[in-house]
N, CA, C and O atoms as a Maestro MAE file, in Angstrom:
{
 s_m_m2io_version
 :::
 2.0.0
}

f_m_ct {
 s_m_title
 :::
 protein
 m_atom[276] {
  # First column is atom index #
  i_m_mmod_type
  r_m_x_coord
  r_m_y_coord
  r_m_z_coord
  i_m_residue_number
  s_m_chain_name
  s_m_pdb_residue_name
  s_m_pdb_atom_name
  i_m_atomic_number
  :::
  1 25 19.471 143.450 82.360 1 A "UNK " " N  " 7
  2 3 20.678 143.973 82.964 1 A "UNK " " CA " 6
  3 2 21.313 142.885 83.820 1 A "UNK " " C  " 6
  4 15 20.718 142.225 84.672 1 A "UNK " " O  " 8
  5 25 22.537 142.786 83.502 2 A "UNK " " N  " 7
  6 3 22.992 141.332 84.239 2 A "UNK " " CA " 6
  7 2 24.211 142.050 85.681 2 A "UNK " " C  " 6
  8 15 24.776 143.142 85.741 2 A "UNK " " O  " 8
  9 25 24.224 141.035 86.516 3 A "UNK " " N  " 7
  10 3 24.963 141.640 87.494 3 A "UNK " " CA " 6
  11 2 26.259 141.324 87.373 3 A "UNK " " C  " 6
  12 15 26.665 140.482 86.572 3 A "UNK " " O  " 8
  13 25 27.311 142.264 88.505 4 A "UNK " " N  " 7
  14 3 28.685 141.653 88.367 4 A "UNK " " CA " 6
  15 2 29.010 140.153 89.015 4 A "UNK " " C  " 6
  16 15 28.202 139.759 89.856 4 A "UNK " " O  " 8
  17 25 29.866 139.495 88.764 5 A "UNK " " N  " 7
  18 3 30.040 138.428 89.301 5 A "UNK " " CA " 6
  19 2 31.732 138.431 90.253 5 A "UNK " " C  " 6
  20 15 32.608 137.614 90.536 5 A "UNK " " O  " 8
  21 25 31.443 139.909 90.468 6 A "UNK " " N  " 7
  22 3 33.121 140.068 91.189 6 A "UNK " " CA " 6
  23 2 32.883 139.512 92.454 6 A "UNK " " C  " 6
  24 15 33.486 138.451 92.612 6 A "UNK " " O  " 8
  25 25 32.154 139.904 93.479 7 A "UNK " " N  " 7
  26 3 32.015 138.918 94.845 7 A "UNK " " CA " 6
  27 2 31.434 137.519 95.113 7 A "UNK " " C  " 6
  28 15 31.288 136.871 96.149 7 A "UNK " " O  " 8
  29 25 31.160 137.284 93.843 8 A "UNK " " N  " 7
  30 3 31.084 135.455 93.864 8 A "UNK " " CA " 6
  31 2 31.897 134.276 94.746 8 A "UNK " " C  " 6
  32 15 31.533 133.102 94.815 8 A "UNK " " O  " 8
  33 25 32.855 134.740 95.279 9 A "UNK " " N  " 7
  34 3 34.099 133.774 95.633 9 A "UNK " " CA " 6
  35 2 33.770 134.457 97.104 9 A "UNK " " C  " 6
  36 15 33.192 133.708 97.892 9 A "UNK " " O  " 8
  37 25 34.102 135.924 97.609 10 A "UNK " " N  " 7
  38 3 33.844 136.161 98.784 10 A "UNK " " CA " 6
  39 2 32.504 136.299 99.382 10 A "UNK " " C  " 6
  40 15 32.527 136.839 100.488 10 A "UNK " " O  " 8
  41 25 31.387 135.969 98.961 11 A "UNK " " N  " 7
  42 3 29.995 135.401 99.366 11 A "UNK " " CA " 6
  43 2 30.191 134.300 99.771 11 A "UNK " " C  " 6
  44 15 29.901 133.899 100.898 11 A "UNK " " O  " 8
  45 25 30.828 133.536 98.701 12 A "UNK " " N  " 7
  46 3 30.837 131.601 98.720 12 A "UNK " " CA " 6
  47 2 31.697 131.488 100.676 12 A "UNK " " C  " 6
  48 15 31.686 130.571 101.498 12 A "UNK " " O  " 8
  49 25 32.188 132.602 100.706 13 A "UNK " " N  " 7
  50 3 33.483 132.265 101.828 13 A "UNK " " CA " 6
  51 2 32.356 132.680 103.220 13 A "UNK " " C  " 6
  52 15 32.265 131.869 104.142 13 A "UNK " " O  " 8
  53 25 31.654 133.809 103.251 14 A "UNK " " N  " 7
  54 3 30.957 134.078 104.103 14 A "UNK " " CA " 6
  55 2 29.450 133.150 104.154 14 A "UNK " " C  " 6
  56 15 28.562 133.093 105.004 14 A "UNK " " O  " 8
  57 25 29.552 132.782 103.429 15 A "UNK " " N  " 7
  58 3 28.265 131.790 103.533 15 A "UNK " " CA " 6
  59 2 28.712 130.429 104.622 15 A "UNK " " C  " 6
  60 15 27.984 129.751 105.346 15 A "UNK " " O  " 8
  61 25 30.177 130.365 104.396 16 A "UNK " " N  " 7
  62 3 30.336 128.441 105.152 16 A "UNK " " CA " 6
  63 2 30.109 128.977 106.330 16 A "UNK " " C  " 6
  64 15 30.244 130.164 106.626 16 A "UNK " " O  " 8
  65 25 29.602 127.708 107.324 17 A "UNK " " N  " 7
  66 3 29.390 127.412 108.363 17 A "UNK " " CA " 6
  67 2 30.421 127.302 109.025 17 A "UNK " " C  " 6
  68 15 30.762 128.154 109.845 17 A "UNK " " O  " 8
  69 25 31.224 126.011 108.726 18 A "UNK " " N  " 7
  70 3 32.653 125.668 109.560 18 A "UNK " " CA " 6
  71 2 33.737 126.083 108.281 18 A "UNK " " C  " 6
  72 15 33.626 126.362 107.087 18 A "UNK " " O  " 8
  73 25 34.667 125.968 109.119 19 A "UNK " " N  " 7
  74 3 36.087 127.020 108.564 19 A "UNK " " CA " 6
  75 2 37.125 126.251 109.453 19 A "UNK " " C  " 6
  76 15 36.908 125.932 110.622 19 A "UNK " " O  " 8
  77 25 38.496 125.942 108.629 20 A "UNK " " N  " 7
  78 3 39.839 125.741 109.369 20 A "UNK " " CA " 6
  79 2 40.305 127.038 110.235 20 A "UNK " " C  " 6
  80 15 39.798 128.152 110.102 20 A "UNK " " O  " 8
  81 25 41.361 126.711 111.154 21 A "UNK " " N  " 7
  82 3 41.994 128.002 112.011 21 A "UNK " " CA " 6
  83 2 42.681 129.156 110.952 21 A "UNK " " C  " 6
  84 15 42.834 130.266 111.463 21 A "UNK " " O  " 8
  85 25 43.074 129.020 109.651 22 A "UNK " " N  " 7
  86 3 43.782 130.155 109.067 22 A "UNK " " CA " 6
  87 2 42.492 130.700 108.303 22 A "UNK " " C  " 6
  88 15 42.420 131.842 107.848 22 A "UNK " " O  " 8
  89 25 41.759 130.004 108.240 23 A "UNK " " N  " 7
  90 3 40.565 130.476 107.157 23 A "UNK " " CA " 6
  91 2 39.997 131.881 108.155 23 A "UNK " " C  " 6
  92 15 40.039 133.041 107.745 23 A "UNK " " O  " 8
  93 25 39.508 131.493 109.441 24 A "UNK " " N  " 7
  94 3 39.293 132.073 110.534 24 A "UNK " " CA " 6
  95 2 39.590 132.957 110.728 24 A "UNK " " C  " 6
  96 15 38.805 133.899 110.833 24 A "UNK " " O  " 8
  97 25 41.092 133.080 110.890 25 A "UNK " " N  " 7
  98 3 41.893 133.636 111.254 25 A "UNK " " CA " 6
  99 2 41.932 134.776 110.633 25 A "UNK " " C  " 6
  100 15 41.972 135.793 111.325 25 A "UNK " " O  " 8
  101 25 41.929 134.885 109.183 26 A "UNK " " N  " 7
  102 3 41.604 136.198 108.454 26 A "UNK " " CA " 6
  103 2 40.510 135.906 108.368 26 A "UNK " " C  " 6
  104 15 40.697 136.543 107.331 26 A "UNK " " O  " 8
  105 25 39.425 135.565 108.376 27 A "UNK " " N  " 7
  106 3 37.736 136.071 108.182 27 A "UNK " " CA " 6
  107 2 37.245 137.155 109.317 27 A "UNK " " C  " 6
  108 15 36.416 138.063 109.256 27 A "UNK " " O  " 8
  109 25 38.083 136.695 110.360 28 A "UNK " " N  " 7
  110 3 37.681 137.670 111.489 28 A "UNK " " CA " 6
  111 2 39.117 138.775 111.960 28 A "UNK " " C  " 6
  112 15 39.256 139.348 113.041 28 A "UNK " " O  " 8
  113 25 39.894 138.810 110.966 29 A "UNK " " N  " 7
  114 3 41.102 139.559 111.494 29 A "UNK " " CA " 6
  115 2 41.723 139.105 112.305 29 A "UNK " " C  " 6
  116 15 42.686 138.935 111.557 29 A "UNK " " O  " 8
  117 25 42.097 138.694 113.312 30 A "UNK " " N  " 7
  118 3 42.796 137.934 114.057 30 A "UNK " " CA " 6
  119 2 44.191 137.292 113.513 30 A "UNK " " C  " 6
  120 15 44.599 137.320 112.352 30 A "UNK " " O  " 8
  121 25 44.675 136.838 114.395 31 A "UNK " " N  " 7
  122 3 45.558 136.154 114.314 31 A "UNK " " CA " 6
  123 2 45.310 134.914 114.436 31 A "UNK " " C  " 6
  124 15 44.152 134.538 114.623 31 A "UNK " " O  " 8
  125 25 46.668 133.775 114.329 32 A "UNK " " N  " 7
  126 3 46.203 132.266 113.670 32 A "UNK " " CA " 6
  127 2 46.031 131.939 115.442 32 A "UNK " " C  " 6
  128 15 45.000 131.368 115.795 32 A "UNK " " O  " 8
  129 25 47.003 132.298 116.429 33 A "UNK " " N  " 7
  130 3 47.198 131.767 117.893 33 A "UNK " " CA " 6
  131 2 46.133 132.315 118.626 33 A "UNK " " C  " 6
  132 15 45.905 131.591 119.595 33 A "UNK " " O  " 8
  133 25 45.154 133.586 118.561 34 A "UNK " " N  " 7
  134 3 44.403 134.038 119.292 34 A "UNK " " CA " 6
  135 2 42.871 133.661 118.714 34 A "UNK " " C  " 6
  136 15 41.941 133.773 119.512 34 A "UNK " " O  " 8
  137 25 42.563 133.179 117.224 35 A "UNK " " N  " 7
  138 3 41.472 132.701 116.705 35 A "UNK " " CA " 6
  139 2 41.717 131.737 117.410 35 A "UNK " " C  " 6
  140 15 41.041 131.916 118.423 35 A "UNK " " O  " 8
  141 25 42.490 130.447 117.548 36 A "UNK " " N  " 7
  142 3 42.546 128.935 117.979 36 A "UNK " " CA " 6
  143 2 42.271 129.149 119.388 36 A "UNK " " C  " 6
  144 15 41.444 128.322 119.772 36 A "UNK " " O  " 8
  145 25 42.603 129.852 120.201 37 A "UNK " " N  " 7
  146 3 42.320 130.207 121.590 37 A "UNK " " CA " 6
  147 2 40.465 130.659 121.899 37 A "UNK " " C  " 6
  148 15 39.565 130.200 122.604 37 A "UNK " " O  " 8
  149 25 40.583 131.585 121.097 38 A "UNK " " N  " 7
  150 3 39.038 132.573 120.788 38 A "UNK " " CA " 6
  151 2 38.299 130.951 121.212 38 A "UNK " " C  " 6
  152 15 37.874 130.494 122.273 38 A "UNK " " O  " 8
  153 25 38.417 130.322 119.613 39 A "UNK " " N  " 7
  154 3 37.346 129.217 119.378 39 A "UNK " " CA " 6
  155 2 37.414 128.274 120.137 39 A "UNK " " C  " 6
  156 15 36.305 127.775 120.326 39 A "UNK " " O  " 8
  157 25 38.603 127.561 120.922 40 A "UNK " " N  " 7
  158 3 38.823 126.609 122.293 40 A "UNK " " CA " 6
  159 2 37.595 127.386 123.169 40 A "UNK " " C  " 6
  160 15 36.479 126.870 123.105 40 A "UNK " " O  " 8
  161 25 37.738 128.406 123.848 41 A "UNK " " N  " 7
  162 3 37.306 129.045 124.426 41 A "UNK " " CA " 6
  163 2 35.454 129.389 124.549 41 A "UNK " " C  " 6
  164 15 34.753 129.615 125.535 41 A "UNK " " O  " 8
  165 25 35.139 129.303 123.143 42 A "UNK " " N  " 7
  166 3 33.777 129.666 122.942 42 A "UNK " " CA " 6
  167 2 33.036 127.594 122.652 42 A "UNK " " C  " 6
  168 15 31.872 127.333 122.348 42 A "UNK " " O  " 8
  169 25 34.215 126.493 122.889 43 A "UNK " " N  " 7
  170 3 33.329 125.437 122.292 43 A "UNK " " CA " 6
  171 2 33.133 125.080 120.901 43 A "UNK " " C  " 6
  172 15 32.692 124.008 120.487 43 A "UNK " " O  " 8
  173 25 33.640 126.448 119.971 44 A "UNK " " N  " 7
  174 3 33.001 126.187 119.051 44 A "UNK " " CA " 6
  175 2 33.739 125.034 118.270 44 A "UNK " " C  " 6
  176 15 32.981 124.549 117.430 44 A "UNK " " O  " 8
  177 25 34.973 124.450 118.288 45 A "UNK " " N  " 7
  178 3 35.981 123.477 117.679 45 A "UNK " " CA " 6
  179 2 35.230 122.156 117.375 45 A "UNK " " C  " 6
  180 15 34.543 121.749 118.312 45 A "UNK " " O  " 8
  181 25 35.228 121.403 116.238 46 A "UNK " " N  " 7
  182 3 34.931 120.017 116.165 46 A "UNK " " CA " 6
  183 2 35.890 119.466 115.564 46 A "UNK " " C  " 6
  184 15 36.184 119.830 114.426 46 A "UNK " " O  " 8
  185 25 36.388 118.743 116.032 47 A "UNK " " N  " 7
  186 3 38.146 118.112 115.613 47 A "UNK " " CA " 6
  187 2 37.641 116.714 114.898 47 A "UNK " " C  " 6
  188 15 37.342 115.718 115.557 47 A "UNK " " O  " 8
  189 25 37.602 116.763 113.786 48 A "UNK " " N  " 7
  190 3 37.688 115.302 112.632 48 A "UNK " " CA " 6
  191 2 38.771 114.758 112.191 48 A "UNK " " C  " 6
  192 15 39.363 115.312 111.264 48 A "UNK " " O  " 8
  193 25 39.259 113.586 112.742 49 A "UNK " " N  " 7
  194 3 40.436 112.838 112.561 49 A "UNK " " CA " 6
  195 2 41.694 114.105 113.071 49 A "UNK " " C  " 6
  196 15 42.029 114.425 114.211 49 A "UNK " " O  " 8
  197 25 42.180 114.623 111.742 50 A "UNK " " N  " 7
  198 3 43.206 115.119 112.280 50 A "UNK " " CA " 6
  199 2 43.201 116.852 111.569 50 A "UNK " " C  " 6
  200 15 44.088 117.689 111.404 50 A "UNK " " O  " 8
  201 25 41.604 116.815 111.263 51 A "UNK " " N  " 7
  202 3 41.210 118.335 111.061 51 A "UNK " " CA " 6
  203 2 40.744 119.045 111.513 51 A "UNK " " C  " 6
  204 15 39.558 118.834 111.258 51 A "UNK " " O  " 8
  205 25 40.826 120.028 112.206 52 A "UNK " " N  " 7
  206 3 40.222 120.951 113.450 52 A "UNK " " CA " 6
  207 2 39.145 122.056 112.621 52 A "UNK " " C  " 6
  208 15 39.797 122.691 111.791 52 A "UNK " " O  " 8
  209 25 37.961 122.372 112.627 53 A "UNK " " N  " 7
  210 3 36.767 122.957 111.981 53 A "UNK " " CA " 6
  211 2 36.319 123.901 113.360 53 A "UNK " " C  " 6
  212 15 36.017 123.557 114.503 53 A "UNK " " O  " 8
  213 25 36.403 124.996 112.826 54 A "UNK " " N  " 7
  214 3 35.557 125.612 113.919 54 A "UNK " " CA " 6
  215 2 33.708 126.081 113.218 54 A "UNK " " C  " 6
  216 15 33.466 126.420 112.059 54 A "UNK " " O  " 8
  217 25 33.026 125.988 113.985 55 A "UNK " " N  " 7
  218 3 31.718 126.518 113.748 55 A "UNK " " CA " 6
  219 2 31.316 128.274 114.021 55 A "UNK " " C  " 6
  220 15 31.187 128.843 115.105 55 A "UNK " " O  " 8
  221 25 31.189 128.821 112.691 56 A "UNK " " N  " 7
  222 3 31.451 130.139 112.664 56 A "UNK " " CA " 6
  223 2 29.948 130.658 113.687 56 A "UNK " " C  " 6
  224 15 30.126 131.545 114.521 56 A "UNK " " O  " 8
  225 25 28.805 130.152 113.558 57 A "UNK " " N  " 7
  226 3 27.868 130.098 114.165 57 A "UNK " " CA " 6
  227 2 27.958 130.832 115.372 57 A "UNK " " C  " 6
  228 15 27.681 131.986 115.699 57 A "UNK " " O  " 8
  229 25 28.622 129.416 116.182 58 A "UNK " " N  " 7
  230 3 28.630 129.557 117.759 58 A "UNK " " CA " 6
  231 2 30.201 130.573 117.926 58 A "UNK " " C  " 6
  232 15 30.051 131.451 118.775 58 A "UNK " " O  " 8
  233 25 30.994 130.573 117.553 59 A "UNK " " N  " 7
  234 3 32.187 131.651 116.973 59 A "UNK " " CA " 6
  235 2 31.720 133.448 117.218 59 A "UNK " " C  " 6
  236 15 32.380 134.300 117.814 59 A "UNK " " O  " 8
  237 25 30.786 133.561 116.742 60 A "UNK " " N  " 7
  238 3 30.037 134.496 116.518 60 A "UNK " " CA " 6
  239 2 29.544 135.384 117.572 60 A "UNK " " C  " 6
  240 15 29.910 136.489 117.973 60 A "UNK " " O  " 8
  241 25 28.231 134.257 118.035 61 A "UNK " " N  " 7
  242 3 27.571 134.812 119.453 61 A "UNK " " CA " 6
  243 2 28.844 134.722 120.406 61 A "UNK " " C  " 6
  244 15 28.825 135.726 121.118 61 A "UNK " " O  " 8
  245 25 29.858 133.980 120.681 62 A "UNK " " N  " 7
  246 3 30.739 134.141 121.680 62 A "UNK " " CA " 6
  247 2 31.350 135.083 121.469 62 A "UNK " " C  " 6
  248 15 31.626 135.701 122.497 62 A "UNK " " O  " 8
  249 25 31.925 135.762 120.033 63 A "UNK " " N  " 7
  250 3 32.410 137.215 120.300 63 A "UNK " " CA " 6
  251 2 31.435 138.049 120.764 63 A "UNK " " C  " 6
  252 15 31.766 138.950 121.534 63 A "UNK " " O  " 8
  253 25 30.162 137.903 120.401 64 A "UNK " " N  " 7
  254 3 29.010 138.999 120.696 64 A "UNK " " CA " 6
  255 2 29.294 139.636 122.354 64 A "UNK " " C  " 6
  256 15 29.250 140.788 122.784 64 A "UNK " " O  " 8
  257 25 29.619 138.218 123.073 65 A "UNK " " N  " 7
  258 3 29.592 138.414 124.842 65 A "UNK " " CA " 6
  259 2 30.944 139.889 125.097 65 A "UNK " " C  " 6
  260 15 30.770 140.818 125.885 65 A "UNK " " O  " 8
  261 25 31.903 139.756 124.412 66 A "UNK " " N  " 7
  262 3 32.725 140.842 124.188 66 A "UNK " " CA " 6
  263 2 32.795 142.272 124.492 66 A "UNK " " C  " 6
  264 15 33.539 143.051 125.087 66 A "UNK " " O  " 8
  265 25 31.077 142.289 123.447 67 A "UNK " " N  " 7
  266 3 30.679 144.128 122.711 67 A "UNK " " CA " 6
  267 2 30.094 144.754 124.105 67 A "UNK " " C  " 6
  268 15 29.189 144.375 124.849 67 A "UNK " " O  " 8
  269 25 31.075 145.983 124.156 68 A "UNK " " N  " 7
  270 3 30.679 146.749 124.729 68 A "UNK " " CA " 6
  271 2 29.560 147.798 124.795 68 A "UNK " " C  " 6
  272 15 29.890 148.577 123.901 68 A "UNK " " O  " 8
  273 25 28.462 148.253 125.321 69 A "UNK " " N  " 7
  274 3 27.560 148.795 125.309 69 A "UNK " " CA " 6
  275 2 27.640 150.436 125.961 69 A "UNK " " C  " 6
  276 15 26.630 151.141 125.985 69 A "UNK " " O  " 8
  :::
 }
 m_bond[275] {
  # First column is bond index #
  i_m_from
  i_m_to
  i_m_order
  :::
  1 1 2 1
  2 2 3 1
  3 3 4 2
  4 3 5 1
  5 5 6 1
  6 6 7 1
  7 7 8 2
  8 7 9 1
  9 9 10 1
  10 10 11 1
  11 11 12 2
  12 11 13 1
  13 13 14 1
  14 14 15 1
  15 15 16 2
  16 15 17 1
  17 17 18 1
  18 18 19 1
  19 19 20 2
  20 19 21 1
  21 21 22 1
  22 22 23 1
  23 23 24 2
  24 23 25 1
  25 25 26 1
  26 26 27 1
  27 27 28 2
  28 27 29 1
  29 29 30 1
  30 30 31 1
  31 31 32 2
  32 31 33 1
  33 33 34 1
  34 34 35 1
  35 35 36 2
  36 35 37 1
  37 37 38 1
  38 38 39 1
  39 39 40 2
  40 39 41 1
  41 41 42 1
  42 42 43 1
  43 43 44 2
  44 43 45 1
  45 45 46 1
  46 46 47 1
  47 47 48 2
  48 47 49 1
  49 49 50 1
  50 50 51 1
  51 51 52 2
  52 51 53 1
  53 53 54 1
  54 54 55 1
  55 55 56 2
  56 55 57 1
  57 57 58 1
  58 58 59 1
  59 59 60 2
  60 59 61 1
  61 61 62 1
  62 62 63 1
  63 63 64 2
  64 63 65 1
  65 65 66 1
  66 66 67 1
  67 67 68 2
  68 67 69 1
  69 69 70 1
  70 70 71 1
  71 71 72 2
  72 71 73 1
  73 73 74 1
  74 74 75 1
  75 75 76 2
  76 75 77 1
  77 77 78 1
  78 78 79 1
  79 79 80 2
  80 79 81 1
  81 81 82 1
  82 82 83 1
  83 83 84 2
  84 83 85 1
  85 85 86 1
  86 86 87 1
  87 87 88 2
  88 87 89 1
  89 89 90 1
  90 90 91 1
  91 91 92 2
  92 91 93 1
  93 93 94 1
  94 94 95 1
  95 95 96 2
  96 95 97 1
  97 97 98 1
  98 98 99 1
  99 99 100 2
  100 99 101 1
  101 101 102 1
  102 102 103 1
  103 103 104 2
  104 103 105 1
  105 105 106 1
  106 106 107 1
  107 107 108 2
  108 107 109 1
  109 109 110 1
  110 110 111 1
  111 111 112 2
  112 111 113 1
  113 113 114 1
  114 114 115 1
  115 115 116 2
  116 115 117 1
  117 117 118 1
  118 118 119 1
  119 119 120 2
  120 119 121 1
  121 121 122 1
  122 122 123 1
  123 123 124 2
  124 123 125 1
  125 125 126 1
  126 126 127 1
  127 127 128 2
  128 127 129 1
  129 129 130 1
  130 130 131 1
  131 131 132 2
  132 131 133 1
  133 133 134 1
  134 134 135 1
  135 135 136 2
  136 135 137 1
  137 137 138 1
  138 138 139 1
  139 139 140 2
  140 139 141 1
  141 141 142 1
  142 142 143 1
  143 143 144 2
  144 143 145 1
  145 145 146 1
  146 146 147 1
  147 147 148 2
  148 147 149 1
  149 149 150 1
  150 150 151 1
  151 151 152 2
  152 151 153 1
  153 153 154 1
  154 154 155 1
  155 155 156 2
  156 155 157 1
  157 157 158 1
  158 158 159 1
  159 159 160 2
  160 159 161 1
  161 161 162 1
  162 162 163 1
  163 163 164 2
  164 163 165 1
  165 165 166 1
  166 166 167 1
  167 167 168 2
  168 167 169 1
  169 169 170 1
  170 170 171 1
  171 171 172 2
  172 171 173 1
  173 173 174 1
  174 174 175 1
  175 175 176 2
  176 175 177 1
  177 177 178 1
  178 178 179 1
  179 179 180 2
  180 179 181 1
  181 181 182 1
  182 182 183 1
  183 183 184 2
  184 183 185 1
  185 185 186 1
  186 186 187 1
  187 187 188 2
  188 187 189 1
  189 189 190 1
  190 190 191 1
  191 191 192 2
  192 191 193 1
  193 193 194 1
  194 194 195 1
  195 195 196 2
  196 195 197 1
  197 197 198 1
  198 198 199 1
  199 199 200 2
  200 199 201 1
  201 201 202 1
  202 202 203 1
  203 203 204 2
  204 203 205 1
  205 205 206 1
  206 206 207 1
  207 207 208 2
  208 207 209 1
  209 209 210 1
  210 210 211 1
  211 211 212 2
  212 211 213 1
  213 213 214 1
  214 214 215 1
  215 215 216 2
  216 215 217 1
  217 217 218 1
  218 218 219 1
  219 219 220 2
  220 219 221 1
  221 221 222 1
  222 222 223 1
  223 223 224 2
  224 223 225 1
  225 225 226 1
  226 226 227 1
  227 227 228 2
  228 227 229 1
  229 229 230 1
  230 230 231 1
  231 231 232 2
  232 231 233 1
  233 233 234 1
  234 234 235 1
  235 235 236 2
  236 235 237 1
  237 237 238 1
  238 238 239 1
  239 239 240 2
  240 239 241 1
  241 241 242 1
  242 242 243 1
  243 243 244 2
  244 243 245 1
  245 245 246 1
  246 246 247 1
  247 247 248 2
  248 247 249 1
  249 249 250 1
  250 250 251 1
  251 251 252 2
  252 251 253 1
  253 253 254 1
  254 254 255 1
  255 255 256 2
  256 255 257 1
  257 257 258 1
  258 258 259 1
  259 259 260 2
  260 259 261 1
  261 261 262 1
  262 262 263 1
  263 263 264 2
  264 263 265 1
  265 265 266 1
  266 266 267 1
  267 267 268 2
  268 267 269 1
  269 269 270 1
  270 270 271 1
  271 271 272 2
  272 271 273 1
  273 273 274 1
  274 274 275 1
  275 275 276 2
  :::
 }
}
């Protein structure tokens, strides 16, 4: 029995580590100005030449500080 191969592409997307600000931006719902803020904010940014990467990682636990209990 073979499986579907329909979420192949959106696995591949939740699997990366680092991500540009629009990639972001919809992975977590957000917007493009309040993800770029979010991730300033949490550290998580590593700026290469003239490409800005955020690390979904540390992205993550800094929303965690957020959740209300």
């Amino acid at each position: 029995m073979g499986y579907a191969r329909k979420n192949v592409e959106k696995t591949k997307q939740l699997a990366k580590k680092f991500v540009r600000y629009p990639e972001g931006a919809q992975r977590y719902s957000l917007g493009l100005t309040k993800f770029q803020e979010l991730a300033k904010e949490a550290k998580a940014v590593y700026k290469i030449d003239k490409i800005a990467l955020v690390n979904c990682e540390i992205f993550e636990r800094y929303l965690e500080t957020f959740r209300e209990c």
